[in-house]
C-alpha positions as CSV (number, residue, x, y, z in Angstrom):
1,X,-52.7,-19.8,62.0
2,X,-56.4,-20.0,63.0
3,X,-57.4,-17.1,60.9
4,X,-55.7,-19.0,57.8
5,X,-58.0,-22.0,57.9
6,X,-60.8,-19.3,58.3
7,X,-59.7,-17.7,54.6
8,X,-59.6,-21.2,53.4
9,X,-63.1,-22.5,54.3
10,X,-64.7,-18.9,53.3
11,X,-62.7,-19.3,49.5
12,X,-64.5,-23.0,49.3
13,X,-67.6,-21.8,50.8
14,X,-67.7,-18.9,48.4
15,X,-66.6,-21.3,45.5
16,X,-68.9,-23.9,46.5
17,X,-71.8,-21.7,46.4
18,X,-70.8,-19.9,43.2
19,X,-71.7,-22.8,41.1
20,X,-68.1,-24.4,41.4
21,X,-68.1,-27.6,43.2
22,X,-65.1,-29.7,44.3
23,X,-65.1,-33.6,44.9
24,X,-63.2,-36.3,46.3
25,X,-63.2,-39.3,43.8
26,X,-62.2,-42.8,44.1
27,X,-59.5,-43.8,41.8
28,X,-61.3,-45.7,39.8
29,X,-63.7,-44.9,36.8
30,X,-66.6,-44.4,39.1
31,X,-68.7,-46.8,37.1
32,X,-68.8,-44.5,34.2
33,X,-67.5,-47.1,31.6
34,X,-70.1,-49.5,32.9
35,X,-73.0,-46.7,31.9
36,X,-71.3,-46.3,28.3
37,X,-71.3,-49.9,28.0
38,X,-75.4,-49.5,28.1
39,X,-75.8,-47.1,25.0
40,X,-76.7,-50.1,22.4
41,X,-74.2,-49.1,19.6
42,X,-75.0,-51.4,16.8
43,X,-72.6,-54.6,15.9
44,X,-69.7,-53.6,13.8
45,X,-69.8,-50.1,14.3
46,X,-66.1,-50.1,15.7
47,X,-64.6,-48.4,18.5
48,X,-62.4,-45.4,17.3
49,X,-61.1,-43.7,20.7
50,X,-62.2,-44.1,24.2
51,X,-61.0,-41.3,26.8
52,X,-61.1,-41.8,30.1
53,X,-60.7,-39.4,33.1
54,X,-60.6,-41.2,36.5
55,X,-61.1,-39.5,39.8
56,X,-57.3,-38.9,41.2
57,X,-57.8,-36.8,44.5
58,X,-59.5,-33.9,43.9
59,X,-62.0,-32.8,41.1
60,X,-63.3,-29.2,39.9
61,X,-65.9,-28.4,37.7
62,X,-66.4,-24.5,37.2
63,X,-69.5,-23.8,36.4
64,X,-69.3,-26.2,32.8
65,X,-66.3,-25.1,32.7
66,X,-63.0,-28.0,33.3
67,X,-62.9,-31.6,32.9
68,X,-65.4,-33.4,35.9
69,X,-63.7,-36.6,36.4
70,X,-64.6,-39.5,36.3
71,X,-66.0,-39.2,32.7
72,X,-65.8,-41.4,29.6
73,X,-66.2,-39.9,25.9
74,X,-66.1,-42.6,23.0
75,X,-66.2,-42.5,19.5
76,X,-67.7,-45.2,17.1
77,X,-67.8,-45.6,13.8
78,X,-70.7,-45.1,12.1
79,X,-72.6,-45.3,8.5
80,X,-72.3,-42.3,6.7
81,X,-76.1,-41.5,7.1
82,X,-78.6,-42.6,10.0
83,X,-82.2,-41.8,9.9
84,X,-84.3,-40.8,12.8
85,X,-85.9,-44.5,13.4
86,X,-82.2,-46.2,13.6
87,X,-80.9,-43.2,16.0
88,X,-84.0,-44.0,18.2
89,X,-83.5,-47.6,18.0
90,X,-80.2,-47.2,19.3
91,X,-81.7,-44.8,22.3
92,X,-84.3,-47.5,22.8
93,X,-82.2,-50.1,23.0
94,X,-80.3,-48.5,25.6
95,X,-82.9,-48.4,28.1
96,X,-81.5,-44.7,30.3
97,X,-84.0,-42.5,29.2
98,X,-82.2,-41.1,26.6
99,X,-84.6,-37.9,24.8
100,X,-83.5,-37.3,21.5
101,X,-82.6,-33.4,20.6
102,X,-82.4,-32.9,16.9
103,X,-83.4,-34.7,13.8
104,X,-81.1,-37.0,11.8
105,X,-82.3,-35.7,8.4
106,X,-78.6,-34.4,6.9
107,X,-78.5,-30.8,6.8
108,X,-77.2,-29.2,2.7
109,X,-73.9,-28.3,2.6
110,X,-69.8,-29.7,3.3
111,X,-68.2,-30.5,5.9
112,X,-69.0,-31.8,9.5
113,X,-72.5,-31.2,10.4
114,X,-74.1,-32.3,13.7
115,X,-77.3,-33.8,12.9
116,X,-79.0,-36.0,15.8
117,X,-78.1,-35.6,19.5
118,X,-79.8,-37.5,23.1
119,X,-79.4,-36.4,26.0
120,X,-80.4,-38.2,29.5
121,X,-79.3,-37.6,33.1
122,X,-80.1,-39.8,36.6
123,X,-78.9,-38.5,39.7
124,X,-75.0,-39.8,39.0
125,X,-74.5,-39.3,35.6
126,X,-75.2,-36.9,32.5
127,X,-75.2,-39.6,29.2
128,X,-75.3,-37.7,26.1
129,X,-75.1,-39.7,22.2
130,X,-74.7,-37.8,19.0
131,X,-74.5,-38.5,15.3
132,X,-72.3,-36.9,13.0
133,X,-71.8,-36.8,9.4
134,X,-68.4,-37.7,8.1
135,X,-66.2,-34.7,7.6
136,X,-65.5,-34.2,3.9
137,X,-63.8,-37.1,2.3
138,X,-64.5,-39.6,4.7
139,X,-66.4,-42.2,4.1
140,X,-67.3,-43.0,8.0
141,X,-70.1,-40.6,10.2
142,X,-68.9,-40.9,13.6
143,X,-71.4,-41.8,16.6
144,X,-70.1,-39.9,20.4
145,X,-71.3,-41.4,23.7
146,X,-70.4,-39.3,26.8
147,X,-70.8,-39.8,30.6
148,X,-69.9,-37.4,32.9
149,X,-71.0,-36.8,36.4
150,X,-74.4,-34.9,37.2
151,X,-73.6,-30.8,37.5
152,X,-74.0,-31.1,41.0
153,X,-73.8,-34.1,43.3
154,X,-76.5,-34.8,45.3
């Protein structure tokens, strides 16, 4: 029996070091909602979807790989076009240190095309914000907040 619970603690040490990490969450949203509620999405820009993973027992992240929990993703929508001042107003506005990635100029041709993206990180939480142009025949561009948890905890 002993040298079971040895096997178990040398798979989570070895999984643990490998760049896997497993948590404990509370079952609540960590406060994860509360950071998305900071990114400054502009008045009548409506909420589209809003997923929401809450910490049930146990959470794994491999590596970038799986869903960390808690995390929040939304999805807004947006004007069909957005230039680089109004993306930055938006990062400004939301006062985390947001660093914007790409430029909001539209890039030629159909279809979806990702064209401005922030990303900003604290010691909790990884907030990232993009723009995208509407997919052909929509009218709408679609703005995308995510917060998920740091890569490692701390």
């Amino acid at each position: 029996m002993q040298a079971s619970w040895v096997v178990v603690v040398a798979v989570a040490a070895a999984l643990v070091g490998g760049g896997a990490w497993i948590g404990v969450a509370a079952s609540d949203d960590g406060g994860v909602r509360r950071i998305a509620d900071r990114v400054a999405v502009p008045s009548g820009w409506e909420l589209e979807h809003e997923e929401l993973t809450r910490g049930a027992g146990l959470c794994l992240q491999l590596s970038g790989f799986g869903h960390p929990c808690p995390s929040v993703t939304r999805t807004y929508s947006a004007p069909p076009t957005l230039d680089d001042a109004a993306f930055r107003g938006i990062l400004d506005r939301s006062d985390l240190g947001l660093r914007q990635t790409g430029s909001c100029t539209p890039v030629d041709g159909a279809g979806l095309e990702l064209t401005c993206g922030a990303e900003g990180s604290d010691e909790r939480f990884t907030v990232r914000v993009s723009y995208t142009t509407p997919y052909s025949g929509s009218k709408d561009g679609s703005l995308r907040v995510s917060v998920t948890p740091s890569a490692r905890p701390r």
